[in-house]
C-alpha positions in Angstrom: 133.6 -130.9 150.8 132.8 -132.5 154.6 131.0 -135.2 154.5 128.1 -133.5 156.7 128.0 -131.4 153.7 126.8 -134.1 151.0 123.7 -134.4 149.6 122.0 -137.6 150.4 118.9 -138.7 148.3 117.5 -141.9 148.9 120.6 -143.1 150.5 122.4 -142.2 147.7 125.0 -139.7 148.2 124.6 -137.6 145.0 128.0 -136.3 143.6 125.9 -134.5 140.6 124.3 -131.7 143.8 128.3 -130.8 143.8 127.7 -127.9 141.0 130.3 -125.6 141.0 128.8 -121.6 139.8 127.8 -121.5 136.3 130.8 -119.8 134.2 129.8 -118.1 130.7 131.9 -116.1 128.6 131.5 -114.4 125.3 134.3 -114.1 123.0 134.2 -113.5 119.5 130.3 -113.4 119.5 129.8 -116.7 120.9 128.9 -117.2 124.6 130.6 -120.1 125.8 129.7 -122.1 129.0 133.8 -123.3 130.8 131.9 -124.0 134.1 132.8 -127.7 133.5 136.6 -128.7 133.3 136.7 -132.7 132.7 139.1 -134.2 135.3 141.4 -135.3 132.4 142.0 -132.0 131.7 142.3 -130.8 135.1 145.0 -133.5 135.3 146.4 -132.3 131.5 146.6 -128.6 132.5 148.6 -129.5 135.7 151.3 -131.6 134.2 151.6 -128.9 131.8 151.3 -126.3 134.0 154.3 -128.1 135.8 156.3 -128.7 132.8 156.4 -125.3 131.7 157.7 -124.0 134.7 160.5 -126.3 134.8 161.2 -125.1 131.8 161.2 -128.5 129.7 158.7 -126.4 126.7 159.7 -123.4 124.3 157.6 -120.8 124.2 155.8 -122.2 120.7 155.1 -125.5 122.2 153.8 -123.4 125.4 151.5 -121.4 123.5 150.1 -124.2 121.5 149.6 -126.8 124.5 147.6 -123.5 126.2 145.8 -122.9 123.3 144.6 -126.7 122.9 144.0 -127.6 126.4 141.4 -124.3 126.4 139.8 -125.2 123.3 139.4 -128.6 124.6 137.5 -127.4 128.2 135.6 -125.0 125.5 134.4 -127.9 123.4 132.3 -129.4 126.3 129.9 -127.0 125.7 130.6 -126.2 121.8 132.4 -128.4 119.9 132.8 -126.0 117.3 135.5 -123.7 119.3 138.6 -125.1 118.0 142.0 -123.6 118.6 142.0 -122.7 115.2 138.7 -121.0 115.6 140.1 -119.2 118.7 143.0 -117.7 117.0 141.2 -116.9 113.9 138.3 -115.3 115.3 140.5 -113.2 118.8 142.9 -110.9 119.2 145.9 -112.2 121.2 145.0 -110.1 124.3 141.6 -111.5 124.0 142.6 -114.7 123.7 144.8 -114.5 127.1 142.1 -113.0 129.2 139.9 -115.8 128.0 142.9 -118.1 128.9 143.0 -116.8 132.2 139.3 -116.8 132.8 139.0 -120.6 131.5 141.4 -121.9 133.8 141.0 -119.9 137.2 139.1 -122.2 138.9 142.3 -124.1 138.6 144.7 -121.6 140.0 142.6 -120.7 142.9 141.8 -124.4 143.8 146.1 -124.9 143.5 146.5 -121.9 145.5 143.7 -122.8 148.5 146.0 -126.2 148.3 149.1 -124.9 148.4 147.6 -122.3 151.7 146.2 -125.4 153.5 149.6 -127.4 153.1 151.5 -124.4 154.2 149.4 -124.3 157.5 149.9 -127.8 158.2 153.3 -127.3 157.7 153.8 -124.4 160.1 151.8 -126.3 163.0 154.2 -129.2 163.0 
């Protein structure tokens, strides 16, 4: 965000106006609110994100980390969806699409990244 684009409220600059768009799901009869992905999990889901393309995980140990690391951005808002609870209560290609749903704001912030760094790049 430019700074001529920050909220200022009494000469405080108020972080909490930077809301990103409300994201609810429902899966297995619960709606669940993912709209907010603690920075320690942003930061979890990248080095994971990078170690499994390396290629340092098996597939088991993929699945898992994925599993908890969506259960964990899921338990902001409801503490009660555990990865247990996700892979009782879904069916595997529910379970994915919710995976991909929870952590897109991830990807597409990586990928604007990745597009700006590119850019710069290509104007040296």
């Amino acid at each position: 965000m430019a700074n001529e684009e920050r909220k200022t409220v009494g000469g405080i600059v108020d972080f909490d106006a930077v809301a990103p768009e409300k994201r609810l799901a429902r899966i297995a009869g619960k709606v669940i609110d993912v709209t907010m992905i603690p920075a320690k999990l942003s930061l979890e889901l990248a080095r994971f994100s990078d170690q499994a393309e390396r290629g340092e995980l098996d597939n088991e140990t993929t699945l898992n980390r994925m599993f908890d690391l969506v259960s964990e951005v899921c338990q902001v808002s409801d503490p009660d969806v555990t990865t247990e609870w996700l892979l009782e209560s879904t069916s595997f290609e529910q379970l994915f699409d919710f995976i991909d749903y929870v952590i897109e704001p991830l990807r597409s912030r990586g990928n604007r990244k990745a597009s700006r760094a590119g850019k710069k790049k290509a104007g040296k």
